[in-house]
N, C-alpha and C positions, 0 to 999 in steps of 0.2 A: 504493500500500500504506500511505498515512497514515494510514486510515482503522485498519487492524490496532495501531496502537501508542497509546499512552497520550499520545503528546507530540502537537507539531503545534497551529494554531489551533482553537480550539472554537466554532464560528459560535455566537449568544446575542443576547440584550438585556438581558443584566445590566448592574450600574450596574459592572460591571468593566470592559465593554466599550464602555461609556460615557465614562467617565476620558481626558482628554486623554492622549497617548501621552508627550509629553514630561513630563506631573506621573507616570505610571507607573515611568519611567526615573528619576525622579528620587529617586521612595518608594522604587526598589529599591535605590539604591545608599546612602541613609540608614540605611536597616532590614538591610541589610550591613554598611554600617560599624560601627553599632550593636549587631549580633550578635559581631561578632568577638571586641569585649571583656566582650558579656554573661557576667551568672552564673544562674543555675539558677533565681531566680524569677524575671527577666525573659525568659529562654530560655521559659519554661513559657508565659508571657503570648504570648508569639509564636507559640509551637505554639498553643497556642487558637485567636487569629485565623487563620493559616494553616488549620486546618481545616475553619473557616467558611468560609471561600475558598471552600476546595476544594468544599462542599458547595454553594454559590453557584453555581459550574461547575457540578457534577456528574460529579464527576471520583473516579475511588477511588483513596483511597490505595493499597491496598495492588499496585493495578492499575501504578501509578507505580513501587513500592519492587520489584514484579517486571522492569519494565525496566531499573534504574538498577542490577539485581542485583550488577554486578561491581564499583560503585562501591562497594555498602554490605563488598562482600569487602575493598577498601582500607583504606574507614573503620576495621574489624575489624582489618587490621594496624596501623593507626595504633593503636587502644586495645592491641593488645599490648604493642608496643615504649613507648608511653608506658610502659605498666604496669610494663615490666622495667628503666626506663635513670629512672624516677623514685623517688630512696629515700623511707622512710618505711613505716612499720609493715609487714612483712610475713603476707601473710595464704597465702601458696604461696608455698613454694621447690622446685628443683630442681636438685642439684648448685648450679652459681655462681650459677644464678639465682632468681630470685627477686621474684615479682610485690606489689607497694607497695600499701596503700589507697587511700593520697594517689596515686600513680600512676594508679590506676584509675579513681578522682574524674576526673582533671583529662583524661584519656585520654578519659573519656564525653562530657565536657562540650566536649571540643575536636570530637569527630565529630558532635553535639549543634548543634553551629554550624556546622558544614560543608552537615551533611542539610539543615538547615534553610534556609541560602541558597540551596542547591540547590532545593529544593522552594519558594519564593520565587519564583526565576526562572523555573520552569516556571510558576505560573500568571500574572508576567506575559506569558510567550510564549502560552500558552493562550488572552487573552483580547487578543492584541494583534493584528491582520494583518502578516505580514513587510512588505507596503510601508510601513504607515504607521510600522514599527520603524526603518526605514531612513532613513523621510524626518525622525524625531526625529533620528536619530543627527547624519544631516546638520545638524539644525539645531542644534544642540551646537557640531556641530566647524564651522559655517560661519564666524564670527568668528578662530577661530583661523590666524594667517598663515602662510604656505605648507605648510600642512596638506590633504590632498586629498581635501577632506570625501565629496565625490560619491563619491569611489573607496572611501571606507573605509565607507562606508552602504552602498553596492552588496555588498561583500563580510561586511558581517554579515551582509545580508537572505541573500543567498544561503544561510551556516552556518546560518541559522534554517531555511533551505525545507531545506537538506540535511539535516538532524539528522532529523526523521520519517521522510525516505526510507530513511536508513541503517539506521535499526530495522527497518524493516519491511523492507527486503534482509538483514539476520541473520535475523530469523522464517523468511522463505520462504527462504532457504540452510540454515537449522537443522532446517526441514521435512522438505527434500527430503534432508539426510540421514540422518535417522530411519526414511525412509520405505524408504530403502535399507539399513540398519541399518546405517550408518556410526556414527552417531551411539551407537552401544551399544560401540564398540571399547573396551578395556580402554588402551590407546596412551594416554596424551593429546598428545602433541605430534602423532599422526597424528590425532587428529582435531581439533584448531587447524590445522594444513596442510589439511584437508580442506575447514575452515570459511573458512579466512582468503581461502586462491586464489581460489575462485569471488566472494565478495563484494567482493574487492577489485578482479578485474574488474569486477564490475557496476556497481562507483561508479567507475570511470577509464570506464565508456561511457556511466553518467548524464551525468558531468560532460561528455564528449565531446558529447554530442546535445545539450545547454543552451545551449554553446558555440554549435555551430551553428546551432541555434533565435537567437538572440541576432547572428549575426552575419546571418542572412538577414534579420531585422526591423532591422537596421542600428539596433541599438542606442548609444546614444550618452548622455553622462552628462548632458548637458542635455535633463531631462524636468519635464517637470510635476508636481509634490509633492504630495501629497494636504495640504488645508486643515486647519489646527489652529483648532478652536475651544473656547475657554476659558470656562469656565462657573463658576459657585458652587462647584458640586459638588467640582470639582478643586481649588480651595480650599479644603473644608474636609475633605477626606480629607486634605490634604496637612499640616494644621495639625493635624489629630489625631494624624497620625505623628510627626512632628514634636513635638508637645506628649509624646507615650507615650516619645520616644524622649531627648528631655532630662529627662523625671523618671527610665527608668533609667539614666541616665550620673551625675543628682545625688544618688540616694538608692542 
């Protein structure tokens, strides 16, 4: 059911898919850092390229912001409580409370960075294969001493293979109770019981049958890694971000 969700690898020959894995991992975690303490003209400059991305995939936004729907409901209370616990010019009150500008500013701009690394690391996962995510990780955490690099690569790749599957078991569980008109009940806690039982069986028997898959091919941590080959290219994407991302820390 990957194929039903927005997330997951997007087979290609883009020059995204091209990018050494380990210079991808490493833009991501720059252009995060970077985001964290951005302000609104460099936020803006990010959404730009991020869009181009996307459009590079072939990926719609708004196909993504429908998936990720219950996260942008978070972000949504984060910009609340910003707005109500930061003083400053009141533009709405009620009773004690009372929503700030400056609140609201800084409340947008914090979910503004949040989406936005979010939507970041989806298209590095979009354009990356989960092996060759794993065998980057590995090779990160290889130097590091008694660190269990194989085991902690192993167990990202996995959260990347599971993350499409898990969407696409809420679709077909969200289906099938519409289809029964569960899904119409007025309840909501009966219908999160309705939704939550069946899919959280169905990921404790994915995960069971992987297992087993894996222990009949007598899986074992020492395997063969897929090759890194390092090219121009991955230099000089890596030096443009890098260039974009110390002019907005200086100016």
């Amino acid at each position: 059911m990957v194929e039903l969700t927005a997330f997951g690898y997007r087979a290609g020959r883009t020059f995204l898919h091209q990018i050494d894995t380990r210079f991808k991992l490493l833009i991501l975690v720059i252009v995060s850092l970077v985001c964290i303490h951005a302000d609104i003209p460099l936020l803006t400059l990010w959404s730009i390229l991020l869009t181009v991305l996307l459009g590079v995939l072939r990926i719609s936004l708004f196909s993504i912001l429908h998936q990720i729907r219950y996260f942008l409901f978070f972000l949504l209370l984060v910009l609340i409580v910003r707005s109500l616990t930061t003083p400053g010019t009141g533009i709405l009150s009620y009773a004690n409370y009372q929503i700030s500008l400056e609140g609201l500013r800084e409340g947008a701009v914090i979910c503004w960075r949040m989406l936005l690394i979010v939507l970041l690391g989806h298209v590095v996962a979009a354009s990356t294969r989960s092996a060759q995510m794993k065998a980057a990780v590995a090779w990160y955490l290889q130097p590091l001493p008694w660190v269990p690099a194989q085991k902690i690569a192993v167990m990202m790749g996995l959260v990347l293979r599971f993350i499409p599957m898990v969407f696409g078991q809420v679709q077909v569980t969200s289906q099938a109770l519409h289809a029964r008109c569960i899904g119409y009940r007025k309840n909501p806690i009966y219908r999160t019981k309705m939704l939550a039982v069946p899919l959280l069986k169905r990921m404790f028997a994915g995960a069971d049958q992987l297992a087993m898959a894996m222990e009949a091919r007598c899986y074992s941590d020492k395997r063969t890694e897929p090759e890194f080959q390092t090219s121009r290219k991955d230099w000089i994407c890596l030096g443009v971000v890098t260039a974009l991302a110390a002019t907005g820390i200086i100016f």
